[in-house]
Backbone atoms as SQL, in Angstrom:
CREATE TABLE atoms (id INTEGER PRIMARY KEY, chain TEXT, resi INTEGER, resn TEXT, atom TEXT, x REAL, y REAL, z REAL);
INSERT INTO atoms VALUES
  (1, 'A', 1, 'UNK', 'N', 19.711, -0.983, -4.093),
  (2, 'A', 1, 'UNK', 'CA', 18.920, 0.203, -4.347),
  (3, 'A', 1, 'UNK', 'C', 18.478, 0.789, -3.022),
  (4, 'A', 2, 'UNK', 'N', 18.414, 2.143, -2.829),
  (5, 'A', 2, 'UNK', 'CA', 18.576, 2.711, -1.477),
  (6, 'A', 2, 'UNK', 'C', 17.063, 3.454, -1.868),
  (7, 'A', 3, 'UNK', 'N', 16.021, 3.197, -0.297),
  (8, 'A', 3, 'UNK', 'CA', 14.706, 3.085, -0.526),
  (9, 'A', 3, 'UNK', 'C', 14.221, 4.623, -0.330),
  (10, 'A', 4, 'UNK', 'N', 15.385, 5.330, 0.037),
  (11, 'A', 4, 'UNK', 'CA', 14.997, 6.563, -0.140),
  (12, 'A', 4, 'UNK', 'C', 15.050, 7.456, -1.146),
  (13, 'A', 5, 'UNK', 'N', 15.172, 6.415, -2.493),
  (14, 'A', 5, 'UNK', 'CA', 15.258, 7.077, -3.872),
  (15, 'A', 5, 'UNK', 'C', 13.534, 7.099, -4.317),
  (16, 'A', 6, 'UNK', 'N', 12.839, 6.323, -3.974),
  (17, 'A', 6, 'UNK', 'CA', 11.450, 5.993, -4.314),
  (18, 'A', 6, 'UNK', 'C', 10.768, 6.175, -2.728),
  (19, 'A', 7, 'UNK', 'N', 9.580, 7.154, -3.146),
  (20, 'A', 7, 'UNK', 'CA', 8.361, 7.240, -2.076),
  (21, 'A', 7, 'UNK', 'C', 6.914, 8.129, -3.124),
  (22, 'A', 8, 'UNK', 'N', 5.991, 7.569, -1.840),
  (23, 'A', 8, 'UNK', 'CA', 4.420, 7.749, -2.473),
  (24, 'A', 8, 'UNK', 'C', 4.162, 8.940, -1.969),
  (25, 'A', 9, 'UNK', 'N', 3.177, 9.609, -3.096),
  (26, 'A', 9, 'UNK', 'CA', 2.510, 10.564, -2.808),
  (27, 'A', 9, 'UNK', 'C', 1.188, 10.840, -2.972),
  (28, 'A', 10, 'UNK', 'N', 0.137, 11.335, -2.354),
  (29, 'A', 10, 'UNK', 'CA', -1.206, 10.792, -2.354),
  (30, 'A', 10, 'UNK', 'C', -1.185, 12.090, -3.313),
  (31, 'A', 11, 'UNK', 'N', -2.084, 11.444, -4.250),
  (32, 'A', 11, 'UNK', 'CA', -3.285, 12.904, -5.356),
  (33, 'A', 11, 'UNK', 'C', -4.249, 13.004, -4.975),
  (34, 'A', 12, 'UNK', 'N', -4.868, 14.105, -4.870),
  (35, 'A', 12, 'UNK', 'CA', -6.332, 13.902, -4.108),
  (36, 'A', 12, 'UNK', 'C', -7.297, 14.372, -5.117),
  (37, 'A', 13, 'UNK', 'N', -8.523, 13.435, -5.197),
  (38, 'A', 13, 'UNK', 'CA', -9.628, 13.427, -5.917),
  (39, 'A', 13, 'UNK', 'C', -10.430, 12.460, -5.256),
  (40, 'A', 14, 'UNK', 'N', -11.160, 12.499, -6.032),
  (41, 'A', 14, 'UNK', 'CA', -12.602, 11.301, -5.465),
  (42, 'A', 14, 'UNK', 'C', -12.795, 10.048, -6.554),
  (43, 'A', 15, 'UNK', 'N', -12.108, 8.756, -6.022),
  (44, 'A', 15, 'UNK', 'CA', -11.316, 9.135, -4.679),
  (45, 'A', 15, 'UNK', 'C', -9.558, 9.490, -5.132),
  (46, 'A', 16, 'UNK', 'N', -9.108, 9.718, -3.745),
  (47, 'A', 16, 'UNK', 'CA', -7.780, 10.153, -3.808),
  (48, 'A', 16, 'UNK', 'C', -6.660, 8.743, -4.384),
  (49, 'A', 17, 'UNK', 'N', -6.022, 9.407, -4.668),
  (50, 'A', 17, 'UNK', 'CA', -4.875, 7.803, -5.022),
  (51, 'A', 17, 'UNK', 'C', -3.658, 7.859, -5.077),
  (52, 'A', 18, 'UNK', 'N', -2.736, 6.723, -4.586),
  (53, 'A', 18, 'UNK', 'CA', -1.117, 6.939, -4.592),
  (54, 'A', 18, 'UNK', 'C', -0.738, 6.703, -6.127),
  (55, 'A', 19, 'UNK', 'N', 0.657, 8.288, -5.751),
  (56, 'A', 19, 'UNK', 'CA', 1.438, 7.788, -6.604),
  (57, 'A', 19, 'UNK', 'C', 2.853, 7.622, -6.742),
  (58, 'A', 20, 'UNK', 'N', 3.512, 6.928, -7.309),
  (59, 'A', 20, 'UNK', 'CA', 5.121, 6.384, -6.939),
  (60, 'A', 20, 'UNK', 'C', 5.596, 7.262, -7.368),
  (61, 'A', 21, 'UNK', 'N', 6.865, 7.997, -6.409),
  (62, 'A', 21, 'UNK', 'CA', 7.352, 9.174, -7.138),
  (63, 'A', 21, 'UNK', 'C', 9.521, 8.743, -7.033),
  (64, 'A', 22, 'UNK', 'N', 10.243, 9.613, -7.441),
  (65, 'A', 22, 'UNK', 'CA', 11.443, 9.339, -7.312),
  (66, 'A', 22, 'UNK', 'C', 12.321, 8.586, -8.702),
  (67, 'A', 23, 'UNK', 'N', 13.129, 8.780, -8.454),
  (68, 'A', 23, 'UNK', 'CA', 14.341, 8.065, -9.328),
  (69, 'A', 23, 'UNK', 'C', 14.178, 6.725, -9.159),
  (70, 'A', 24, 'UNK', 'N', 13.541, 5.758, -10.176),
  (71, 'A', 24, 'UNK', 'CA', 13.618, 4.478, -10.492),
  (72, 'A', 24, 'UNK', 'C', 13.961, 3.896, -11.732),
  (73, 'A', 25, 'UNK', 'N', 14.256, 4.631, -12.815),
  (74, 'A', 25, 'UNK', 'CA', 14.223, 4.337, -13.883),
  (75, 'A', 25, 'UNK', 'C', 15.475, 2.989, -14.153),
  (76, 'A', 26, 'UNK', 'N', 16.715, 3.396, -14.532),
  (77, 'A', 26, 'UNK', 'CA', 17.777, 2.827, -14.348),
  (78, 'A', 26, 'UNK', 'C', 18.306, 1.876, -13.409),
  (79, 'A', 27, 'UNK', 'N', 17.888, 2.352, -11.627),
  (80, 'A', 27, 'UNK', 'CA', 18.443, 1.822, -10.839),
  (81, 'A', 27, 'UNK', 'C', 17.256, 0.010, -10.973),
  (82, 'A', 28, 'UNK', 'N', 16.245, 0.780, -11.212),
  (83, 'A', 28, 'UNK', 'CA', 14.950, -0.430, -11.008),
  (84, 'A', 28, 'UNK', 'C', 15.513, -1.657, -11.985),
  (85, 'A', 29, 'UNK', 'N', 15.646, -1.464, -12.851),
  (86, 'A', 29, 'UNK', 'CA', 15.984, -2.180, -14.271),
  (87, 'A', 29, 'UNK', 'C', 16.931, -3.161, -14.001),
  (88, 'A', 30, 'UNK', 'N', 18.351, -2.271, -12.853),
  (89, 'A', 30, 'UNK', 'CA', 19.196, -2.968, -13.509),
  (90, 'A', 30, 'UNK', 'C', 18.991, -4.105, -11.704),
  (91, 'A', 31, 'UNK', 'N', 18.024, -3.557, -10.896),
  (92, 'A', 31, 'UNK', 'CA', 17.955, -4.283, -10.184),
  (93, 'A', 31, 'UNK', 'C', 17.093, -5.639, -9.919),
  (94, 'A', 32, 'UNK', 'N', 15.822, -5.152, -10.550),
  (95, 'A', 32, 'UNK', 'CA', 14.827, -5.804, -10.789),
  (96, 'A', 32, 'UNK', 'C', 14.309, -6.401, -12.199),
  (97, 'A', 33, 'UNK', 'N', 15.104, -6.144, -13.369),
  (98, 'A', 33, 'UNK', 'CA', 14.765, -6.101, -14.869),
  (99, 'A', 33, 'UNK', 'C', 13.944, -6.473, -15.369),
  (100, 'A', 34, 'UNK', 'N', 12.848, -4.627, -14.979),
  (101, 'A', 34, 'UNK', 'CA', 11.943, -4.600, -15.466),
  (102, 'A', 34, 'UNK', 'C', 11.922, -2.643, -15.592),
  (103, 'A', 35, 'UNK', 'N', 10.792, -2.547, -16.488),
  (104, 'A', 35, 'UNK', 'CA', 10.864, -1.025, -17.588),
  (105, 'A', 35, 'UNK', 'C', 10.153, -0.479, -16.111),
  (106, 'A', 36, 'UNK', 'N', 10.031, 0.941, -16.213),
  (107, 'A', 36, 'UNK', 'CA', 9.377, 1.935, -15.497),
  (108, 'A', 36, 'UNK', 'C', 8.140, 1.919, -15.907),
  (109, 'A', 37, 'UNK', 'N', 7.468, 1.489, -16.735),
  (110, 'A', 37, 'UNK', 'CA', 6.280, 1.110, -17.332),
  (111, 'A', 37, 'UNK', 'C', 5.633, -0.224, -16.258),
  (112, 'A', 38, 'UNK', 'N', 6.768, -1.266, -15.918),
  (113, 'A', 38, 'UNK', 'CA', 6.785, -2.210, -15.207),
  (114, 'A', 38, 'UNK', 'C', 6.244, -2.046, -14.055),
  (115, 'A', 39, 'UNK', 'N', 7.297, -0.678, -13.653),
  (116, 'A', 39, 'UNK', 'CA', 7.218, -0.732, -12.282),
  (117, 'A', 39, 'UNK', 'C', 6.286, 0.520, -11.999),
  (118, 'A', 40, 'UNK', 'N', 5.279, 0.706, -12.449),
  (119, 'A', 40, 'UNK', 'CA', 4.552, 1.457, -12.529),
  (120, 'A', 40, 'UNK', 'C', 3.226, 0.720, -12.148),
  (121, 'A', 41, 'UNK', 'N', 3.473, -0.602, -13.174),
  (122, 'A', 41, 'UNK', 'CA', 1.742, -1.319, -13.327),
  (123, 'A', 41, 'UNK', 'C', 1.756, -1.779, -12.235),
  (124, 'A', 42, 'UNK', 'N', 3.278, -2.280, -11.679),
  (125, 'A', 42, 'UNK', 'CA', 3.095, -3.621, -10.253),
  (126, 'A', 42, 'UNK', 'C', 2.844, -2.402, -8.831),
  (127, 'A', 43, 'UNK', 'N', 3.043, -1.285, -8.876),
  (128, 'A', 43, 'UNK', 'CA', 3.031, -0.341, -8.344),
  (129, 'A', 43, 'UNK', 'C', 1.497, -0.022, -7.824),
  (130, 'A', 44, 'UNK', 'N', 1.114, 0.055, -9.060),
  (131, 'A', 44, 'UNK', 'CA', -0.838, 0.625, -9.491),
  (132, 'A', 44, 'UNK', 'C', -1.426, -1.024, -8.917),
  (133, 'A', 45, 'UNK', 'N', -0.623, -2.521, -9.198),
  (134, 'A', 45, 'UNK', 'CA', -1.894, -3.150, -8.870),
  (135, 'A', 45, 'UNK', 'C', -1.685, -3.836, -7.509),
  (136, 'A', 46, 'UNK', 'N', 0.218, -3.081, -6.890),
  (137, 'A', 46, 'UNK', 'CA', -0.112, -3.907, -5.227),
  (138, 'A', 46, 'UNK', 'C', -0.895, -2.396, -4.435),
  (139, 'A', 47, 'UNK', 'N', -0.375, -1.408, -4.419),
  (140, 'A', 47, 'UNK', 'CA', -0.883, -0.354, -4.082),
  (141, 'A', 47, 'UNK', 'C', -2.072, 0.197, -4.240),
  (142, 'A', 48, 'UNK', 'N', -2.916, 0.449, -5.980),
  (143, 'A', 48, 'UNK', 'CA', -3.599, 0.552, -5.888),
  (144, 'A', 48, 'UNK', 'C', -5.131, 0.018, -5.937),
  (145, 'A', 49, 'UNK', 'N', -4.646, -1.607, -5.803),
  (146, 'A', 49, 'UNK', 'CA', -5.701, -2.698, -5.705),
  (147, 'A', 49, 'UNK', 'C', -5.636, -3.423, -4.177),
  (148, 'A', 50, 'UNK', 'N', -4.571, -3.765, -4.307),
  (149, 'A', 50, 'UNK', 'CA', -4.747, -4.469, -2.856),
  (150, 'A', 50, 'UNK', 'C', -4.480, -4.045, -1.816),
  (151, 'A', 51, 'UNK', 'N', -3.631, -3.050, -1.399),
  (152, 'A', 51, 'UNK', 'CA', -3.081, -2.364, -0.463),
  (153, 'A', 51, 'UNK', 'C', -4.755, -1.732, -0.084),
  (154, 'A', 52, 'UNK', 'N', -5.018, -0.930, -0.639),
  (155, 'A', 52, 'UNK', 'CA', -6.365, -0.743, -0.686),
  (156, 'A', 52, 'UNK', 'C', -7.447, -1.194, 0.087),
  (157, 'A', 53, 'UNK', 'N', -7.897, -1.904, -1.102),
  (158, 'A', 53, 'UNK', 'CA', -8.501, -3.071, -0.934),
  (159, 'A', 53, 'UNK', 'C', -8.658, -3.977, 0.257),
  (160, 'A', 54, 'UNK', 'N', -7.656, -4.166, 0.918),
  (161, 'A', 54, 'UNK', 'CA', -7.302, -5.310, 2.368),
  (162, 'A', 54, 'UNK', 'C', -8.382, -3.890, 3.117),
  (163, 'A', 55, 'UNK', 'N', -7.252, -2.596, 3.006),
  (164, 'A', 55, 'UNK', 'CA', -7.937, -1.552, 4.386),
  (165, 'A', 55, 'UNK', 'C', -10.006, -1.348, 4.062),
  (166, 'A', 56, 'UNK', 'N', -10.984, -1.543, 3.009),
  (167, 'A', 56, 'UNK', 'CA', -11.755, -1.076, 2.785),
  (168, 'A', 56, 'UNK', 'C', -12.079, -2.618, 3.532),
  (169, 'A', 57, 'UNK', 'N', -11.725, -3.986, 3.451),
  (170, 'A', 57, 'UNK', 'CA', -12.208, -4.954, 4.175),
  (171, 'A', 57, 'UNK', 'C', -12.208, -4.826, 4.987),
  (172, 'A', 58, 'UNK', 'N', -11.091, -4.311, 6.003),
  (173, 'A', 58, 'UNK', 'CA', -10.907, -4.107, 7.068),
  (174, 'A', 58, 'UNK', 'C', -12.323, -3.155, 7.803),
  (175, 'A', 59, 'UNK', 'N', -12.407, -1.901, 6.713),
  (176, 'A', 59, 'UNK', 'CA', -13.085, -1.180, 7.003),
  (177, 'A', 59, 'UNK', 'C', -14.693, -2.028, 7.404),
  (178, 'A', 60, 'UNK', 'N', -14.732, -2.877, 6.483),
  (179, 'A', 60, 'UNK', 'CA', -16.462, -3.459, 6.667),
  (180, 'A', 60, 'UNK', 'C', -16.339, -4.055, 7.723),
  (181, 'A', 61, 'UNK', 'N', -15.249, -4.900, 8.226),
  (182, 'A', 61, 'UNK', 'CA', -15.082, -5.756, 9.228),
  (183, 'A', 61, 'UNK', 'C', -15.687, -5.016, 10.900),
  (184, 'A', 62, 'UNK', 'N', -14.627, -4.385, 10.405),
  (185, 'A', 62, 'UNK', 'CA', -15.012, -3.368, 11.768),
  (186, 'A', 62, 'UNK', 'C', -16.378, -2.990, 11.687),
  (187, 'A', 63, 'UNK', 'N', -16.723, -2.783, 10.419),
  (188, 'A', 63, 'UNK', 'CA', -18.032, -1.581, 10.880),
  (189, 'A', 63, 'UNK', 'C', -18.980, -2.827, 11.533),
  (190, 'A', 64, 'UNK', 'N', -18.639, -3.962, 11.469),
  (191, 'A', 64, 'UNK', 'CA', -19.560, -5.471, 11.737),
  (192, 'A', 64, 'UNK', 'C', -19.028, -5.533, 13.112),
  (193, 'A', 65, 'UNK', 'N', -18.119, -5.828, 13.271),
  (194, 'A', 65, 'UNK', 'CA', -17.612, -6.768, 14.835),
  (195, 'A', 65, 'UNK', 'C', -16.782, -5.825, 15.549),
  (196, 'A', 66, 'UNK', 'N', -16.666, -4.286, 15.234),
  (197, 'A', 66, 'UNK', 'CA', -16.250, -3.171, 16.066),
  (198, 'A', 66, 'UNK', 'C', -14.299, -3.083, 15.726),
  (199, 'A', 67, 'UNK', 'N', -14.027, -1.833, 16.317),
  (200, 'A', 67, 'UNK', 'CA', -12.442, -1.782, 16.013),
  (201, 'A', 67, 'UNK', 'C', -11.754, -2.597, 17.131),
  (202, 'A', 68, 'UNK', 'N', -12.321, -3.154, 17.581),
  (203, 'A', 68, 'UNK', 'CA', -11.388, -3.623, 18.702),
  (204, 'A', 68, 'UNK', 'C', -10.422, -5.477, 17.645),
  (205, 'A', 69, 'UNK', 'N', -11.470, -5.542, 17.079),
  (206, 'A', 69, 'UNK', 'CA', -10.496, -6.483, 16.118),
  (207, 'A', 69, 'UNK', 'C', -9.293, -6.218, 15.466),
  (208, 'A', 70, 'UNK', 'N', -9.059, -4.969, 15.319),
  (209, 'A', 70, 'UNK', 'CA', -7.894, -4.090, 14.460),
  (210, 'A', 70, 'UNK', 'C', -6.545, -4.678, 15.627),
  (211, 'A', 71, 'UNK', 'N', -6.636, -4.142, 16.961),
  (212, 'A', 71, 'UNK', 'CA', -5.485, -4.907, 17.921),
  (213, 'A', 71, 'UNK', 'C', -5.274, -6.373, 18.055),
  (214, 'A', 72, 'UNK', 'N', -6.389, -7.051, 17.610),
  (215, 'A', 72, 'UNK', 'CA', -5.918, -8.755, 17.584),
  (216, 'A', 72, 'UNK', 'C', -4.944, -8.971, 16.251),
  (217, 'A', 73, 'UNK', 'N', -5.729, -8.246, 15.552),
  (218, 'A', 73, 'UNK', 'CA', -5.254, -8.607, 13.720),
  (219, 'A', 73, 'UNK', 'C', -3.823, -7.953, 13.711),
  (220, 'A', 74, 'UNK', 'N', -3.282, -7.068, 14.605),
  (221, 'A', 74, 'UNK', 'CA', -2.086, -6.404, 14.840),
  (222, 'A', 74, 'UNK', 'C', -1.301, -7.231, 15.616),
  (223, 'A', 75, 'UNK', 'N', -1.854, -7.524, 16.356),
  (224, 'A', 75, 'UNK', 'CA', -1.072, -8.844, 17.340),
  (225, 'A', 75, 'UNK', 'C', -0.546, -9.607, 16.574),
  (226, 'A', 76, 'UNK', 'N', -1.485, -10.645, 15.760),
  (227, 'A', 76, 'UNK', 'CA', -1.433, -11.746, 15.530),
  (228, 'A', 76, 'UNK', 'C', -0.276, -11.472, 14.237),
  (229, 'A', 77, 'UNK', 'N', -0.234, -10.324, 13.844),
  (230, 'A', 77, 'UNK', 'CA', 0.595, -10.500, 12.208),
  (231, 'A', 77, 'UNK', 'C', 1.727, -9.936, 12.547),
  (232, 'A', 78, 'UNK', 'N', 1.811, -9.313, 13.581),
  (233, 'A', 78, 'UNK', 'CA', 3.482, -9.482, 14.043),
  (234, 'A', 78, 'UNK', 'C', 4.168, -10.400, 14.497),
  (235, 'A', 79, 'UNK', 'N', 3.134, -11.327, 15.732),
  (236, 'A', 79, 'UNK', 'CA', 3.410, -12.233, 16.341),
  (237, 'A', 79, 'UNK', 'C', 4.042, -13.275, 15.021),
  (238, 'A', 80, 'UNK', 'N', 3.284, -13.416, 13.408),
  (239, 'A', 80, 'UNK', 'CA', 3.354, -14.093, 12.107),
  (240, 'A', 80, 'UNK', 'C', 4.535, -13.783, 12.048),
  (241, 'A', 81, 'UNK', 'N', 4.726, -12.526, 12.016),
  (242, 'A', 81, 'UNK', 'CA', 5.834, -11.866, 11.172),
  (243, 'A', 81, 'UNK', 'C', 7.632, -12.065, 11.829),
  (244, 'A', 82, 'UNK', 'N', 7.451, -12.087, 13.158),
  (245, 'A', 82, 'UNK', 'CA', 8.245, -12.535, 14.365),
  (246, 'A', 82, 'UNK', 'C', 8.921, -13.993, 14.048),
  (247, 'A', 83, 'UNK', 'N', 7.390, -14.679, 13.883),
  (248, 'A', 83, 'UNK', 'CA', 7.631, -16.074, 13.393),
  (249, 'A', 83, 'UNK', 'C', 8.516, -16.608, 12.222),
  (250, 'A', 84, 'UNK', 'N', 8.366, -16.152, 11.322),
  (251, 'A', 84, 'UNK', 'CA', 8.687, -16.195, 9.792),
  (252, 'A', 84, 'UNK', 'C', 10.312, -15.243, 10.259),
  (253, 'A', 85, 'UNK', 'N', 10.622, -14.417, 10.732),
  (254, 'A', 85, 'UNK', 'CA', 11.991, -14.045, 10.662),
  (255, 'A', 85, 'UNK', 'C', 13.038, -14.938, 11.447),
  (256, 'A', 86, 'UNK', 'N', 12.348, -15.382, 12.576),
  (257, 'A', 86, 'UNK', 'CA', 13.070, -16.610, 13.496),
  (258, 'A', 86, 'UNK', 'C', 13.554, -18.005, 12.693),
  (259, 'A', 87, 'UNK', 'N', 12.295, -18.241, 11.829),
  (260, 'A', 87, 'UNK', 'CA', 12.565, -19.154, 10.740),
  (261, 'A', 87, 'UNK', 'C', 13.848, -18.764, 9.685),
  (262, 'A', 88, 'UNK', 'N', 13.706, -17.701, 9.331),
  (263, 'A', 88, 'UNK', 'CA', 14.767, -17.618, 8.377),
  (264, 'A', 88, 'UNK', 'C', 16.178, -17.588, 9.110),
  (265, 'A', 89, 'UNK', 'N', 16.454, -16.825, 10.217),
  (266, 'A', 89, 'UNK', 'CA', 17.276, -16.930, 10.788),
  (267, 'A', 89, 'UNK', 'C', 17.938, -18.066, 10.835),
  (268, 'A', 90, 'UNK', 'N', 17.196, -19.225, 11.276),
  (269, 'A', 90, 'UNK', 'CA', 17.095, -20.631, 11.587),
  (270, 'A', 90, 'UNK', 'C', 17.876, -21.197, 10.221),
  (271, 'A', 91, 'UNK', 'N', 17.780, -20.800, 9.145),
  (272, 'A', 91, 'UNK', 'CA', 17.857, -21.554, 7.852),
  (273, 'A', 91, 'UNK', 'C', 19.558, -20.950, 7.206);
């Protein structure tokens, strides 16, 4: 499935919120087999719960111990992320 069939679009209200837009119906199903209903809910609860959610922690964090934590926490989860691909490589 080619990722430029599916992208988000913000609605704006109070507050504003994403929404999944694009051709998924068919291709999703026969890739993932699950309904557009499916991929709607897992959509609404990584996007619009946790995706979220992490940045509004983030947000308190900072407003506590300043933004300069935002460049460690960037460091460190690439440096993770670096890690974890070397591994797979490895395997």
């Amino acid at each position: 499935m080619d990722s430029n069939q599916l992208h988000v679009e913000l609605k704006t209200g109070m507050p504003s919120r994403m929404v999944l837009k694009g051709t998924y119906g068919e291709n999703i199903h026969k890739t993932f087999g699950i309904t557009r209903q499916g991929v709607r809910w897992r959509f609404q609860h990584i996007f619009g719960l946790a995706y979220v959610r992490a940045f509004e922690t983030i947000l308190l964090i900072e407003k506590i111990f300043g933004t300069e934590v935002r460049e460690y926490a960037i460091r460190i989860s690439r440096e993770k992320y670096q890690l974890r691909q070397k591994v797979k490589k490895g395997l």
